[in-house]
N, C-alpha and C positions, 0 to 999 in steps of 0.2 A: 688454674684455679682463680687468677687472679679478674678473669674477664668474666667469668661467672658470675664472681660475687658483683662486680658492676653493673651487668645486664640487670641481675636480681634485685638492687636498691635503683634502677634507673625504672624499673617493672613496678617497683614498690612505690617509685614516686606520680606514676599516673593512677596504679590502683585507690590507694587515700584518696585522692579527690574525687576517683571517680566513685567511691562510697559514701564517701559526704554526700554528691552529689543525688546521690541512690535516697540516703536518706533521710536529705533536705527534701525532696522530690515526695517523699512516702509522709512526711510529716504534714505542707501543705494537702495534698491528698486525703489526707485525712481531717483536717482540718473542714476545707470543704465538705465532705462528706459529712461529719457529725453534724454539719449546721443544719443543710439540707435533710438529714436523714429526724431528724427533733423536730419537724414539723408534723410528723404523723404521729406523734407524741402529745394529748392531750392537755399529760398530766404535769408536761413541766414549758419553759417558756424558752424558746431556742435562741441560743447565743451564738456567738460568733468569739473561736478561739485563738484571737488576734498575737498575742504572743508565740504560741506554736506555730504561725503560720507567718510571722515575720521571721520567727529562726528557723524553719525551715525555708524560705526564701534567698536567707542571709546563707546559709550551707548551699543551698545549689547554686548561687550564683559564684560562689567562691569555688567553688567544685567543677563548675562550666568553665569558667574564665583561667582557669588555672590549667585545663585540659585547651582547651582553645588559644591559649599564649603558648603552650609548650608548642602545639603543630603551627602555627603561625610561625613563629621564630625557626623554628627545624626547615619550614617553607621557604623560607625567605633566606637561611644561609647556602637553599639546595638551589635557591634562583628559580622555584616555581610559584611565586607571588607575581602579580600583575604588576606593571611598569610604578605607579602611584606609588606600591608600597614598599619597593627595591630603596634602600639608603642611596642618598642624596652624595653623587660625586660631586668634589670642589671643582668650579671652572680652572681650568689656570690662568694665572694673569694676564692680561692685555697689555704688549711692549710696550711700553714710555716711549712718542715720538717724540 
């Protein structure tokens, strides 16, 4: 029972961000959209809904980066990271002649 529940909050800790990410992603979307979509609109003067579309920005970057660090680090403790990104062994010292 015990591994269950860990898989389930290890499950639960990509899904969150990857709904942030879902609905940072649908906010700029939208955003975009009503600007463009206000110009076939005679009767009113089309804006741009810069707040919604900076917090929707700020949620999916947070949502990407968060999904994207988890596989990056699981990468790199599995040793399939390219040589650049594998941690940095200490040389060992050079005898005292």
């Amino acid at each position: 029972m015990r591994l269950v529940t860990a898989r389930l909050i290890a499950v639960l800790l990509l899904v969150i961000p990857g709904l942030l990410a879902c609905f940072g992603f649908l906010k700029i979307k939208n955003a975009i959209f009503n600007y463009f979509s206000a110009f076939g609109n005679d009767a009113i003067t089309p804006d741009f809904q810069w707040l919604s579309f900076l917090f929707g920005l700020v949620l999916f970057a947070i949502g990407v980066g968060f999904i994207g660090g988890w596989i990056f680090f699981r990468d790199r403790k599995r040793n399939y990271v390219a040589p650049r990104f594998r941690p940095k062994r200490p040389r060992p010292p050079k005898p005292q002649a």
